[in-house]
gemmi code that builds the backbone of each chain (N, CA, C; Angstrom):
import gemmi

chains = {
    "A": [
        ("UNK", (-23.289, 11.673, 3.828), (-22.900, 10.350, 3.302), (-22.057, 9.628, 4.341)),
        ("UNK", (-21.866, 8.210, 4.218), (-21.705, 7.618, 5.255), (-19.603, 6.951, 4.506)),
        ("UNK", (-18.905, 7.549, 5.298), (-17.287, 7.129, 4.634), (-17.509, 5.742, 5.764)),
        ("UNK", (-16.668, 4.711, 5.076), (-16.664, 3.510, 5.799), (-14.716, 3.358, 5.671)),
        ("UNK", (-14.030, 3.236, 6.762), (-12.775, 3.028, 6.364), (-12.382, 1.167, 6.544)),
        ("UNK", (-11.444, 0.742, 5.872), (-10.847, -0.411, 5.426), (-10.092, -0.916, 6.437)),
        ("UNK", (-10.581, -1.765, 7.304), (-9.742, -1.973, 8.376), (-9.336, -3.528, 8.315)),
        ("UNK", (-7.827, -3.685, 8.081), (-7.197, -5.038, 7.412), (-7.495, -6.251, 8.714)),
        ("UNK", (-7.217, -5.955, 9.900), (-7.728, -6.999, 10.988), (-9.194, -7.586, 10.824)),
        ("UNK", (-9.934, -6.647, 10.190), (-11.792, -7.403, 9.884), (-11.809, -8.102, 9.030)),
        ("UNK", (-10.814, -7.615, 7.798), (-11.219, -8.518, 7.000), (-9.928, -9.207, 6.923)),
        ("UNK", (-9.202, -9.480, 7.527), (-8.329, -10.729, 7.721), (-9.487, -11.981, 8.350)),
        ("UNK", (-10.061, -11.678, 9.052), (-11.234, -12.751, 10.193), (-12.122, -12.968, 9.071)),
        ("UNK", (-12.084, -12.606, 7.714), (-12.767, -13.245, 6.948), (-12.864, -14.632, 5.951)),
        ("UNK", (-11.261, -14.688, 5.761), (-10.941, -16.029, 4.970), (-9.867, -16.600, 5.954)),
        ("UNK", (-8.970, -17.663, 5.248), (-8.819, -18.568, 6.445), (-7.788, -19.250, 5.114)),
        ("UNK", (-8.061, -19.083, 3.629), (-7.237, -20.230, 2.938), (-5.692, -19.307, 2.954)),
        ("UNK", (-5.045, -20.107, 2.240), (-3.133, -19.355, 2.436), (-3.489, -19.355, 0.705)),
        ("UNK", (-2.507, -18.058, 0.226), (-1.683, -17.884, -1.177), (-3.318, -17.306, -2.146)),
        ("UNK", (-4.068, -17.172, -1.619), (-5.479, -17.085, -2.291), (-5.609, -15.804, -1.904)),
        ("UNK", (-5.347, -14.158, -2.584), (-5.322, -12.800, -2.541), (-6.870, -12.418, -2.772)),
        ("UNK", (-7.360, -11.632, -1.828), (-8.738, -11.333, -2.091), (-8.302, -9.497, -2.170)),
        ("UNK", (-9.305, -8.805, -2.753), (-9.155, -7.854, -3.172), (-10.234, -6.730, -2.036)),
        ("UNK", (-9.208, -5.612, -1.873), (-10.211, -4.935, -0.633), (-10.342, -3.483, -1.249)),
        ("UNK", (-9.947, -3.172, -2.192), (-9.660, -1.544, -2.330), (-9.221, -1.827, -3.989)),
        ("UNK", (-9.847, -0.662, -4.958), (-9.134, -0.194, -6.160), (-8.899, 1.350, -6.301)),
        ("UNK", (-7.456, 1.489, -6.500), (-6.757, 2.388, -6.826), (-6.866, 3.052, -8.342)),
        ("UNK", (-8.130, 3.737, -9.147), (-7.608, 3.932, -10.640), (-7.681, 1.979, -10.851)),
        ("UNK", (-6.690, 2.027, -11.866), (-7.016, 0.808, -12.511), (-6.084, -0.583, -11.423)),
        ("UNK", (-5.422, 0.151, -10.436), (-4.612, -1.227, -9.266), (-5.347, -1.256, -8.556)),
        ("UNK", (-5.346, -2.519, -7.791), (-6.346, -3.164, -6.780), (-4.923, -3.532, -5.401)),
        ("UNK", (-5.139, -3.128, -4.237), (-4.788, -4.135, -3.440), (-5.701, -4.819, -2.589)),
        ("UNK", (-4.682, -5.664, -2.038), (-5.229, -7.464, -2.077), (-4.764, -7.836, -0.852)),
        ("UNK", (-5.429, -8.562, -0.015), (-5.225, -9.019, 1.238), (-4.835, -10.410, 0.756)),
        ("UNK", (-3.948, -10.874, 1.896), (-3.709, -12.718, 1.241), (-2.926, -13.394, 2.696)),
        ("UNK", (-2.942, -14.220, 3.414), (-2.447, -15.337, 3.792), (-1.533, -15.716, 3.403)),
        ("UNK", (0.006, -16.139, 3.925), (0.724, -17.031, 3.144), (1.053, -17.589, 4.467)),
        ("UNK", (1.446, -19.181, 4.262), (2.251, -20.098, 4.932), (2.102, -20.823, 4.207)),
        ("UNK", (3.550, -21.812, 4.385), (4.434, -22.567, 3.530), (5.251, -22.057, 2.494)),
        ("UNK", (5.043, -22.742, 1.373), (5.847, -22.540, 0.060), (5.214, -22.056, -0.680)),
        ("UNK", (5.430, -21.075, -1.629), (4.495, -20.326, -3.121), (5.612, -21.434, -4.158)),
        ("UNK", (5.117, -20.966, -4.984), (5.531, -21.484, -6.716), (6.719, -20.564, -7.154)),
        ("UNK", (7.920, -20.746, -7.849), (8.987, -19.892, -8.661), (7.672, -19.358, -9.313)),
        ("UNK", (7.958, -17.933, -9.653), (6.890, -17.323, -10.820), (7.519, -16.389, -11.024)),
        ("UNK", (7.071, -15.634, -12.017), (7.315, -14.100, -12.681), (5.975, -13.261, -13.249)),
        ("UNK", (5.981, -12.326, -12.843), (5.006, -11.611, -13.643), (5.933, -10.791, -14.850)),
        ("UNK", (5.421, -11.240, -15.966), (5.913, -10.700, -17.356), (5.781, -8.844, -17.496)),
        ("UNK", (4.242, -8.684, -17.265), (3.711, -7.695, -17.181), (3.539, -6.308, -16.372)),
        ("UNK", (4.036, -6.328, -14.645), (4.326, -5.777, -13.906), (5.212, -5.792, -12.505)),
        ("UNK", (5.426, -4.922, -12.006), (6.093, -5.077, -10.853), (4.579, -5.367, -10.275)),
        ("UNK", (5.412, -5.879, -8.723), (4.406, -6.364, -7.333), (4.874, -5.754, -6.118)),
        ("UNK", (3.841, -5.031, -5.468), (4.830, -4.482, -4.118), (4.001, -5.644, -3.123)),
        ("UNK", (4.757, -6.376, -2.158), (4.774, -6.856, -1.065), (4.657, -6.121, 0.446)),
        ("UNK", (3.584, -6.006, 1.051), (3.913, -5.396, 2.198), (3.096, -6.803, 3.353)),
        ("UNK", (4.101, -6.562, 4.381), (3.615, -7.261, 5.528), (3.001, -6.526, 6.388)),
        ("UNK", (1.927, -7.385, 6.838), (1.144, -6.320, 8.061), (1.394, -7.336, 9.445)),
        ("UNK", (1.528, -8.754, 9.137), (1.532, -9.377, 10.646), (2.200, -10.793, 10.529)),
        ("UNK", (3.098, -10.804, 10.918), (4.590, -12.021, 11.378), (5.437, -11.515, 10.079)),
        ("UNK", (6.104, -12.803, 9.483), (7.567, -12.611, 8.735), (7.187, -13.480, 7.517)),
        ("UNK", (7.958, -13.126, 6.533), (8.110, -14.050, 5.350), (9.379, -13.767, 4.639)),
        ("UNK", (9.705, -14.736, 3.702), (10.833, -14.676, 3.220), (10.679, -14.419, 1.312)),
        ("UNK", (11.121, -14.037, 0.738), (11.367, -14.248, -1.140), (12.299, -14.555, -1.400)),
        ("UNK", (12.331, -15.931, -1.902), (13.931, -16.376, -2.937), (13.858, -15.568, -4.167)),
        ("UNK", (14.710, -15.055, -4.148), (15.441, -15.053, -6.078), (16.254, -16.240, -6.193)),
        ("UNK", (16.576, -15.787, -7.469), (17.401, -16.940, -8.343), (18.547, -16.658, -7.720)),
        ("UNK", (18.981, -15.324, -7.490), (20.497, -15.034, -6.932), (20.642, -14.233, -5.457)),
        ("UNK", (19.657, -14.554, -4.999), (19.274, -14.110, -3.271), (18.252, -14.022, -2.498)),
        ("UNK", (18.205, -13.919, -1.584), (16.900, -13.884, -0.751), (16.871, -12.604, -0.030)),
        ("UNK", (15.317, -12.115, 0.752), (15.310, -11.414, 1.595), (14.165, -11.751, 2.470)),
        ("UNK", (14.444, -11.218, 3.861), (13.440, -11.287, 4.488), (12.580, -10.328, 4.932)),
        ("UNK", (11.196, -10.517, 5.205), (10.430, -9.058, 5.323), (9.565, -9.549, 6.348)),
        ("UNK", (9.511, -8.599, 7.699), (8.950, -8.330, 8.716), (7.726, -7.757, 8.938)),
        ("UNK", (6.910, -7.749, 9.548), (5.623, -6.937, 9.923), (6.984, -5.250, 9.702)),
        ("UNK", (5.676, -4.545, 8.854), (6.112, -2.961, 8.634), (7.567, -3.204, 8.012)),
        ("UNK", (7.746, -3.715, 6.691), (8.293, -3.882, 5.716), (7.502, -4.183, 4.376)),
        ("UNK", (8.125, -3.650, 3.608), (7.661, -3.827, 1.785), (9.209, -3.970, 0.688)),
        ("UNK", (8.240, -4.679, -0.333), (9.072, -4.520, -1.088), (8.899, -5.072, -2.129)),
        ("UNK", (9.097, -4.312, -3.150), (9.103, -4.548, -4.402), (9.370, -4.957, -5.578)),
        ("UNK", (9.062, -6.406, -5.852), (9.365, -6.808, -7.025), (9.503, -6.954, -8.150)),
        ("UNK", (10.541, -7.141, -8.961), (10.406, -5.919, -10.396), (9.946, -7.017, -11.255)),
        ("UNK", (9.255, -6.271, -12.293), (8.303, -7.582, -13.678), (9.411, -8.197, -14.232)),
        ("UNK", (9.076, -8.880, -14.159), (9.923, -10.274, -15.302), (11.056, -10.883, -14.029)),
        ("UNK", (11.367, -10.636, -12.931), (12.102, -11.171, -11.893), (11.485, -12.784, -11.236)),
        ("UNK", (12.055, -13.546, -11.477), (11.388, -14.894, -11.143), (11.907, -14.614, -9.310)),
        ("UNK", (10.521, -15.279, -8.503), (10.736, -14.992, -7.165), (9.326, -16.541, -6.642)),
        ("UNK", (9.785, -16.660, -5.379), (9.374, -17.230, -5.001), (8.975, -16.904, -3.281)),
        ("UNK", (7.844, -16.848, -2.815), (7.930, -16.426, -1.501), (7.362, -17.911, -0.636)),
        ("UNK", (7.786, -17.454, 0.061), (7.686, -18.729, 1.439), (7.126, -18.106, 2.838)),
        ("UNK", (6.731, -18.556, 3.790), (6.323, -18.182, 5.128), (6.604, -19.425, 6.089)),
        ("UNK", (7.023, -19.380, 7.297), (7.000, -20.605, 8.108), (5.962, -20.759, 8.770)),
        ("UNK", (5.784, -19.281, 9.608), (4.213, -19.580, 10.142), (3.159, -18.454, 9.377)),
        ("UNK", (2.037, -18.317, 9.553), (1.335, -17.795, 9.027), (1.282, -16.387, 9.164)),
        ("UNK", (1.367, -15.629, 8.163), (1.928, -14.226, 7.353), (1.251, -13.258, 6.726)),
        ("UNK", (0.329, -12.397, 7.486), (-0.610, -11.505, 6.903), (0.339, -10.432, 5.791)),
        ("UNK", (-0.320, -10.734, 4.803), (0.305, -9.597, 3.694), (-0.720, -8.769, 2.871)),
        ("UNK", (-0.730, -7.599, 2.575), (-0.855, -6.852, 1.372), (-0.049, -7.109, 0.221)),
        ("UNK", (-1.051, -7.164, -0.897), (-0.127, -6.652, -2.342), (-0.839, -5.864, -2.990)),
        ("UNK", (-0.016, -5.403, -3.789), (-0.371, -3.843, -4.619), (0.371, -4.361, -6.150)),
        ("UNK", (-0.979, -3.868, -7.011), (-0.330, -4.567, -8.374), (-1.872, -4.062, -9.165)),
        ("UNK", (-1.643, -4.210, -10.547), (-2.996, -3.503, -11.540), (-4.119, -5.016, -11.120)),
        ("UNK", (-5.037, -4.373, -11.788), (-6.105, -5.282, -11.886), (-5.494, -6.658, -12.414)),
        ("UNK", (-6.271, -7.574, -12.463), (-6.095, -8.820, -13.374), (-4.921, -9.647, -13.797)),
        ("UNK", (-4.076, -9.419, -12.304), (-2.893, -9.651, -12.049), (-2.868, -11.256, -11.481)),
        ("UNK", (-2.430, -12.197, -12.144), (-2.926, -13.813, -11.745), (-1.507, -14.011, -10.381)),
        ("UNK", (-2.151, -14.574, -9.701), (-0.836, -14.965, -8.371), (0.193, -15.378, -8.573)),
        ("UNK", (0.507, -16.645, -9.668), (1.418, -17.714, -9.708), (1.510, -17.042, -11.166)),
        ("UNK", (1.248, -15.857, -11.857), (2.261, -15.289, -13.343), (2.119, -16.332, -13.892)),
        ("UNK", (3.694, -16.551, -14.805), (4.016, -17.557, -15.638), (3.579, -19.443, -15.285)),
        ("UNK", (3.818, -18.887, -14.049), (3.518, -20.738, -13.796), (2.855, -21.360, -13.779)),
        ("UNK", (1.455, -21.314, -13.247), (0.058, -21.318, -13.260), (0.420, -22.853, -12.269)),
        ("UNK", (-0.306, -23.840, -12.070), (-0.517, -24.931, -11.135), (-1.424, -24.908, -10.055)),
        ("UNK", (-1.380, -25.599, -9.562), (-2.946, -26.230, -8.479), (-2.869, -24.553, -7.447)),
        ("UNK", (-1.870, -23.839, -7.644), (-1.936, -22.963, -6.172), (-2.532, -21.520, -6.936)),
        ("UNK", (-2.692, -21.392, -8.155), (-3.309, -20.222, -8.649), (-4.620, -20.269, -8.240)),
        ("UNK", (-5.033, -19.028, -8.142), (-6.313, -18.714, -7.157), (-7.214, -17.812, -8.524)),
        ("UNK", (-8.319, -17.968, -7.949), (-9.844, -16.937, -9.069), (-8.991, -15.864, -9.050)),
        ("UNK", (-9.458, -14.959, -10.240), (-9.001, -14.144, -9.818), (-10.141, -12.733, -9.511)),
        ("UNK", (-9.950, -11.547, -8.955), (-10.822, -10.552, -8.990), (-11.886, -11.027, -7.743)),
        ("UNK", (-11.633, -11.786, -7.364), (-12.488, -11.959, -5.435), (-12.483, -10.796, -4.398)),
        ("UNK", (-13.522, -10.324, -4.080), (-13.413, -8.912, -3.559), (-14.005, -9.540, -2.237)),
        ("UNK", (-13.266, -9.203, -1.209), (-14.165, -9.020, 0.528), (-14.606, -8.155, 0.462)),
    ],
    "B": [
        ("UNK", (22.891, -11.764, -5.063), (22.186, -10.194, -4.972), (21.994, -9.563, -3.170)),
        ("UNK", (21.873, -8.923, -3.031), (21.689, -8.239, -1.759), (20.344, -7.209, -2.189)),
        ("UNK", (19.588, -8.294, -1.302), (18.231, -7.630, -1.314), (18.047, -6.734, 0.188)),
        ("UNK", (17.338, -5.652, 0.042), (17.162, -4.775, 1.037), (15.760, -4.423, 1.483)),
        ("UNK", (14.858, -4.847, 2.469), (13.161, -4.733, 2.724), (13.410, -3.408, 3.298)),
        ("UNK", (12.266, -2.551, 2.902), (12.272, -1.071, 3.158), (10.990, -1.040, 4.542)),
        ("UNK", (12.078, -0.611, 5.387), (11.449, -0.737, 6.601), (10.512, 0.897, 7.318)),
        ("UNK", (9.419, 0.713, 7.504), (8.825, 1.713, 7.698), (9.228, 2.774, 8.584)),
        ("UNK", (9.799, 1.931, 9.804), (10.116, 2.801, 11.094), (10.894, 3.298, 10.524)),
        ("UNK", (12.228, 2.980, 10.114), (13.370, 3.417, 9.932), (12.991, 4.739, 9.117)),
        ("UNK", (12.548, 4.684, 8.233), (12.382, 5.724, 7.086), (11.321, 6.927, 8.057)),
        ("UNK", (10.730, 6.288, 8.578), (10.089, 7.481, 9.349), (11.306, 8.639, 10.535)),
        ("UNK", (12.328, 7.672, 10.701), (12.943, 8.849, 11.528), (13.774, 9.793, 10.590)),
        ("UNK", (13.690, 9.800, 9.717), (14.841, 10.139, 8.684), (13.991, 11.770, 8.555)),
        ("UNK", (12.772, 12.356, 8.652), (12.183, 13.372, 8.504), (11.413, 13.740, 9.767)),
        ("UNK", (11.344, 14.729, 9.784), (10.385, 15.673, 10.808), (9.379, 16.464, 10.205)),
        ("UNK", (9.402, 16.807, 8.967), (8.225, 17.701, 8.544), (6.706, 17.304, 8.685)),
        ("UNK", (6.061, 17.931, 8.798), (4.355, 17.535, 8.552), (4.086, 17.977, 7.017)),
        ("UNK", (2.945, 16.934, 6.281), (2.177, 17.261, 5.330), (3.369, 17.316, 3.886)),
        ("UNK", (4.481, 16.766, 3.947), (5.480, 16.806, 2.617), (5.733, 15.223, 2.633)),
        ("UNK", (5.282, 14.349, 2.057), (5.531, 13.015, 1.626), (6.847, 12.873, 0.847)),
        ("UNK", (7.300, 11.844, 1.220), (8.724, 11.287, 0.941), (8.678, 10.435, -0.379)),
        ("UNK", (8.652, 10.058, -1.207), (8.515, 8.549, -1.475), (9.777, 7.272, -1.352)),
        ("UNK", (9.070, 6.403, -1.107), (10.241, 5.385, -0.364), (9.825, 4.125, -1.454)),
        ("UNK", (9.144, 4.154, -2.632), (9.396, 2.672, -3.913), (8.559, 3.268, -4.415)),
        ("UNK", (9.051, 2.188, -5.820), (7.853, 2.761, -6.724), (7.467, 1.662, -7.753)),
        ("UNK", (6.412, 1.238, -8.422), (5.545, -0.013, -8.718), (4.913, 0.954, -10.259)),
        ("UNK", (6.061, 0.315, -11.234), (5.797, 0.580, -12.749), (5.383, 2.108, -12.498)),
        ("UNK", (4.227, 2.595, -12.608), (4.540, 4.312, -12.281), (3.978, 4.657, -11.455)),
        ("UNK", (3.541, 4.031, -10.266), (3.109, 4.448, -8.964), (3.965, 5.045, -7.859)),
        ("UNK", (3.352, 5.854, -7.109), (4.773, 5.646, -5.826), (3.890, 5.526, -4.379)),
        ("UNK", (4.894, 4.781, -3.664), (4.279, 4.704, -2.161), (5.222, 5.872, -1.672)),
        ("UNK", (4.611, 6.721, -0.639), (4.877, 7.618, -0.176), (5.064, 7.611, 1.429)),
        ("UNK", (5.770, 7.971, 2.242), (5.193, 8.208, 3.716), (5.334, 9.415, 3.985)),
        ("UNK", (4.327, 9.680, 5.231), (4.188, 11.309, 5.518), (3.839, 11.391, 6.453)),
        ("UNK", (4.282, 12.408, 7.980), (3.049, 12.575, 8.943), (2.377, 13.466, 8.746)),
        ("UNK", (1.231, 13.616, 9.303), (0.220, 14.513, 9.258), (0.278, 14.972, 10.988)),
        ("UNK", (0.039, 16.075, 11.187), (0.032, 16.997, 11.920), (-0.816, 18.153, 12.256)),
        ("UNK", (-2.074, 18.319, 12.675), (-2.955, 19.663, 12.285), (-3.904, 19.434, 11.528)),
        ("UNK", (-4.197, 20.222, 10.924), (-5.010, 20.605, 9.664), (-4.079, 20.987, 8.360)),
        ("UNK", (-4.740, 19.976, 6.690), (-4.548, 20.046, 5.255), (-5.671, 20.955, 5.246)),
        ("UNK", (-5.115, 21.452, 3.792), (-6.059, 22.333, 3.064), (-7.106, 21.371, 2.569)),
        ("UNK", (-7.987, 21.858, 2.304), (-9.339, 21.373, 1.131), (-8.383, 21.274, -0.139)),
        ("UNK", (-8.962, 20.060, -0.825), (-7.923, 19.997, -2.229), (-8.901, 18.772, -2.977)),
        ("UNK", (-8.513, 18.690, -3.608), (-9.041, 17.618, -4.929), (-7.823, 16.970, -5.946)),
        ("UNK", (-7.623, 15.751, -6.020), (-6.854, 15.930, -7.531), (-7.970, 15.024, -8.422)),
        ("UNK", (-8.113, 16.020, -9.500), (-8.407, 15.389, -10.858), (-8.791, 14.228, -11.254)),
        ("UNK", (-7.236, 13.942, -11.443), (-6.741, 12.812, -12.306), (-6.412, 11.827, -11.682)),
        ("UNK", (-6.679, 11.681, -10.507), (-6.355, 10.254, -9.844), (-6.738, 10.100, -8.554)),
        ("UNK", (-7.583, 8.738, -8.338), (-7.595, 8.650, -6.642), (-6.518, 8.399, -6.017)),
        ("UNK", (-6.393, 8.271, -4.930), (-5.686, 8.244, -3.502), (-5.690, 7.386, -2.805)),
        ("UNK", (-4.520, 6.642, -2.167), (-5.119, 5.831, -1.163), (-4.055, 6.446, 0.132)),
        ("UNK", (-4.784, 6.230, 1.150), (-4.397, 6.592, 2.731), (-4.343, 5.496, 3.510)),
        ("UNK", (-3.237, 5.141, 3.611), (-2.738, 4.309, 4.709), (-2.610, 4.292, 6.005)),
        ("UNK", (-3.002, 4.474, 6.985), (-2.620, 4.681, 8.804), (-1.425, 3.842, 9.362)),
        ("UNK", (-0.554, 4.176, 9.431), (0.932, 2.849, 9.886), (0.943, 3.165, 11.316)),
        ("UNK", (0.861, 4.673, 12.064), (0.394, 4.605, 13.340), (-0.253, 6.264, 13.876)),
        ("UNK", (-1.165, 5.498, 14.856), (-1.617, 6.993, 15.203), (-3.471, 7.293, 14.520)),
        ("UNK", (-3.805, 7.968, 14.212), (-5.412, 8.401, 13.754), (-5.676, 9.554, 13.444)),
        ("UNK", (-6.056, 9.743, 12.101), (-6.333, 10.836, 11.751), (-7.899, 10.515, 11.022)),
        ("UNK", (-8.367, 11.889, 10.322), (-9.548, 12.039, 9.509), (-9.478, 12.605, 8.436)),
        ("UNK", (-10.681, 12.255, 7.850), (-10.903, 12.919, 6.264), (-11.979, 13.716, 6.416)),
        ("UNK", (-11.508, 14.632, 6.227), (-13.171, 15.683, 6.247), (-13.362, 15.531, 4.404)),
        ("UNK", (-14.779, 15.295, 4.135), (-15.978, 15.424, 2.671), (-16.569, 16.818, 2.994)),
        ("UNK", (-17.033, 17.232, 1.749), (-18.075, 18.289, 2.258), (-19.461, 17.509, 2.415)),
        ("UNK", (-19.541, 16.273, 2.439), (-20.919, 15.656, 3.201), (-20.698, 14.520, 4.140)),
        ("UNK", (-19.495, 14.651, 4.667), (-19.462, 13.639, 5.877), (-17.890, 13.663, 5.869)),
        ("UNK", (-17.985, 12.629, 6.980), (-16.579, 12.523, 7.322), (-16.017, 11.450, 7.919)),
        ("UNK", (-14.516, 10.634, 7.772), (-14.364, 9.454, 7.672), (-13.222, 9.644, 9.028)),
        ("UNK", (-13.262, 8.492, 10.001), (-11.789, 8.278, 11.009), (-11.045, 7.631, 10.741)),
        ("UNK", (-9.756, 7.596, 10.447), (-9.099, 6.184, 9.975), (-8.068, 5.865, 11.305)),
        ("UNK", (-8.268, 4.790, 11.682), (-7.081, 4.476, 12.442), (-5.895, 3.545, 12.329)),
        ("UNK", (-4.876, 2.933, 12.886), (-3.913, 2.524, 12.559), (-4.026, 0.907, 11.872)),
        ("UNK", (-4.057, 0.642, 11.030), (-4.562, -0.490, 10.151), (-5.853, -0.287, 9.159)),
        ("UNK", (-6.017, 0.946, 9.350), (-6.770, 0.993, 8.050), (-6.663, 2.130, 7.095)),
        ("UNK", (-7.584, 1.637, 6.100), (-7.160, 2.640, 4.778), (-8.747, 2.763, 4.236)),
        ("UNK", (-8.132, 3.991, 3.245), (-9.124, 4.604, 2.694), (-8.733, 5.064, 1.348)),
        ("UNK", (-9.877, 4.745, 0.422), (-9.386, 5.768, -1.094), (-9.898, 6.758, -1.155)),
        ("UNK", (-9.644, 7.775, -1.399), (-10.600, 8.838, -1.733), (-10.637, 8.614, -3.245)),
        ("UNK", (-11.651, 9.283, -3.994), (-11.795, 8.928, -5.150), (-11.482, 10.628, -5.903)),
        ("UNK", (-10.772, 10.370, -7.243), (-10.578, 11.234, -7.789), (-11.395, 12.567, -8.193)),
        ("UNK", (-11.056, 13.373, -8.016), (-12.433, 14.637, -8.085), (-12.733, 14.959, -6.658)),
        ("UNK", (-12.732, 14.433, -5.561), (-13.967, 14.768, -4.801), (-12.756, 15.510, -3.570)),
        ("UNK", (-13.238, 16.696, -3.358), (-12.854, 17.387, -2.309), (-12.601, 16.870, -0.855)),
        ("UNK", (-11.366, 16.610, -0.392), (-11.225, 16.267, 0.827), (-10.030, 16.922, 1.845)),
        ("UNK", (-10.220, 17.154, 3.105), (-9.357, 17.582, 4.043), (-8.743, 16.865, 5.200)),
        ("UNK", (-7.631, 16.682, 4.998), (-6.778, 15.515, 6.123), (-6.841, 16.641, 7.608)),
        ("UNK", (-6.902, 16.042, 8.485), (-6.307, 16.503, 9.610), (-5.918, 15.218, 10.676)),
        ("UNK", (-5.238, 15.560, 11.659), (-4.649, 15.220, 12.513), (-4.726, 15.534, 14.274)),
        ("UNK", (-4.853, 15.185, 14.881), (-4.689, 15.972, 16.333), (-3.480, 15.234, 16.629)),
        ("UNK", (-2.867, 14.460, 16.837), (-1.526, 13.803, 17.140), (-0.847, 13.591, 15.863)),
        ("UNK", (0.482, 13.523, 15.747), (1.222, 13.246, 14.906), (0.607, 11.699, 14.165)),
        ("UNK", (0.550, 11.541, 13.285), (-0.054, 10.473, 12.639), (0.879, 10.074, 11.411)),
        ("UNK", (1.173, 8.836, 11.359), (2.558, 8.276, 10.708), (1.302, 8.160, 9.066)),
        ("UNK", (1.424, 7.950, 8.267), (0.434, 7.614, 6.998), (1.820, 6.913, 5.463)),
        ("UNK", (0.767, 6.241, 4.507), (1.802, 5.970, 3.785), (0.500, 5.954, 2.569)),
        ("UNK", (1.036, 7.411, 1.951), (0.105, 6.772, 0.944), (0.038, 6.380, -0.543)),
        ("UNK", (-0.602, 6.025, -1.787), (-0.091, 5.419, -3.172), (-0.782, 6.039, -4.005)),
        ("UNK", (-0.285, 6.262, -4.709), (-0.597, 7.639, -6.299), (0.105, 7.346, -7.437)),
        ("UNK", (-0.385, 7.318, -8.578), (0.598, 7.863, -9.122), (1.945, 8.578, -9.552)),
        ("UNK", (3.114, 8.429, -10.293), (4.110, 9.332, -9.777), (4.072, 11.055, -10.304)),
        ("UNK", (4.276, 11.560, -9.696), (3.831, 13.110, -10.117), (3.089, 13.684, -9.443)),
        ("UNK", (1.814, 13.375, -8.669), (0.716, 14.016, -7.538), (1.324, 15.101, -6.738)),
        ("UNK", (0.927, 16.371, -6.918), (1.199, 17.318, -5.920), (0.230, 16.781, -4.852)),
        ("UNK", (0.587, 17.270, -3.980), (-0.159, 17.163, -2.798), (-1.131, 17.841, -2.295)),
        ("UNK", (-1.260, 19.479, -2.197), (-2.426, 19.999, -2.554), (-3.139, 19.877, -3.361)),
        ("UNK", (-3.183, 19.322, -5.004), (-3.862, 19.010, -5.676), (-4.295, 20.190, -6.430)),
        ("UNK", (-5.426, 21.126, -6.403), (-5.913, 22.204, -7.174), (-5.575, 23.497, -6.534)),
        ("UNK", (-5.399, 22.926, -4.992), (-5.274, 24.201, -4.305), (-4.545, 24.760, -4.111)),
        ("UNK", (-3.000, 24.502, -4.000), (-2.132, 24.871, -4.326), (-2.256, 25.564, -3.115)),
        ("UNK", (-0.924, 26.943, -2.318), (-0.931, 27.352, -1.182), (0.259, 26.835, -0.548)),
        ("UNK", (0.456, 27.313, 0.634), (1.923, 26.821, 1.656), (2.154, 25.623, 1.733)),
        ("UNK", (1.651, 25.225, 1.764), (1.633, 23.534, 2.015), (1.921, 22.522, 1.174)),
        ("UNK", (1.987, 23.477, 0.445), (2.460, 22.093, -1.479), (3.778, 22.439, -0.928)),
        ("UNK", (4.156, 20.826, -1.445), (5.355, 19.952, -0.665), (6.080, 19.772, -2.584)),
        ("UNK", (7.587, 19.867, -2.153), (8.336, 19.648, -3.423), (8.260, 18.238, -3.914)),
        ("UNK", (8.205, 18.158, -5.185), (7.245, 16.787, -5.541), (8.621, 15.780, -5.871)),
        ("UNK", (8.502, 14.541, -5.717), (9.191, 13.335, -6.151), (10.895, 13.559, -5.537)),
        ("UNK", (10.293, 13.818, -4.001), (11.295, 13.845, -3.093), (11.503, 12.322, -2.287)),
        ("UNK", (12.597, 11.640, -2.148), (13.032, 10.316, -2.100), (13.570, 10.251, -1.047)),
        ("UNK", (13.222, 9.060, -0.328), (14.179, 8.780, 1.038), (14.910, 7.348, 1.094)),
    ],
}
model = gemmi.Model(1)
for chain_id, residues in chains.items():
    chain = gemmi.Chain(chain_id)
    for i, (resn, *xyz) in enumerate(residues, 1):
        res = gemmi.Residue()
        res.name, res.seqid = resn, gemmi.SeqId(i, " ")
        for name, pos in zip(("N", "CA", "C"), xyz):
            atom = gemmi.Atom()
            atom.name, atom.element = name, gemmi.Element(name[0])
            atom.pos, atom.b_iso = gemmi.Position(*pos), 0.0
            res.add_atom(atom)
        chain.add_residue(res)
    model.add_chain(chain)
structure = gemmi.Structure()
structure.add_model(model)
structure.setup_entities()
């Protein structure tokens, strides 16, 4: 049988939009998700689960309500459910996320920047 | 608040062992783990849950009993639950990988190499 491994640089060269998570791998019932960010995301919360954040290439930042942090290529981190957060990028910010299936981008907030959901590269 | 991004390198110098995963967060009841690999794993299976294998640096493989997969540094692989597989290594190989919380690491096979479980860094 033929193993094919998941290599995030190929399918980064596949999309091109920001904040729009495409799905490369399911874990059991979690999926992670390749995504783009630059600029501004939406305040949101997921009611329902935590979100782990990992960077694979430049920097981005997450506001909370009562702090920020910043996360580097080969950094993660994890956001706990029901925590309203907001992430930002200045320049453009290859990320992973890790989270269950049917997990909507923008949570509670929904607006023009929520993306399909369940898009697989 | 004082937020803290969990930085990969760092956590990697903190251990020397081969084949005993750390875990460094954890996502509702998942855990991300890091580990090097070193040599040759036993043949093992778990059950009850797939696997995912991360490469953060370095290259290792998955031996199947009908083929066999290379992963190198940016990519990943699931193995799927049930199916017999063997990690090895020829260079130290940095890995980070996501399970469930509870996964022994040998899985069925049990032997020297099962690593003390839901050990934290």
């Amino acid at each position: 049988m033929k193993y094919t491994p998941i290599n995030f640089s190929k399918k980064f060269k596949l999309f091109s939009d920001y904040w729009a998570p495409k799905t490369i791998a399911q874990l059991n019932n979690y999926q992670f998700k390749l995504v783009k960010f630059k600029g501004e995301f939406v305040w949101h919360k997921h009611e329902e689960t935590d979100e782990a954040f990992i960077v694979l290439q430049g920097q981005m930042r997450i506001l909370f309500r009562d702090g920020e942090l910043k996360l580097n290529s080969g950094e993660m981190y994890i956001v706990p459910k029901g925590i309203e957060h907001k992430p930002l990028a200045e320049q453009e910010c290859q990320m992973m996320l890790v989270e269950p299936a049917g997990i909507i981008n923008t949570g509670d907030a929904g607006g023009s920047l929520t993306a399909e959901g369940d898009v697989w590269l």
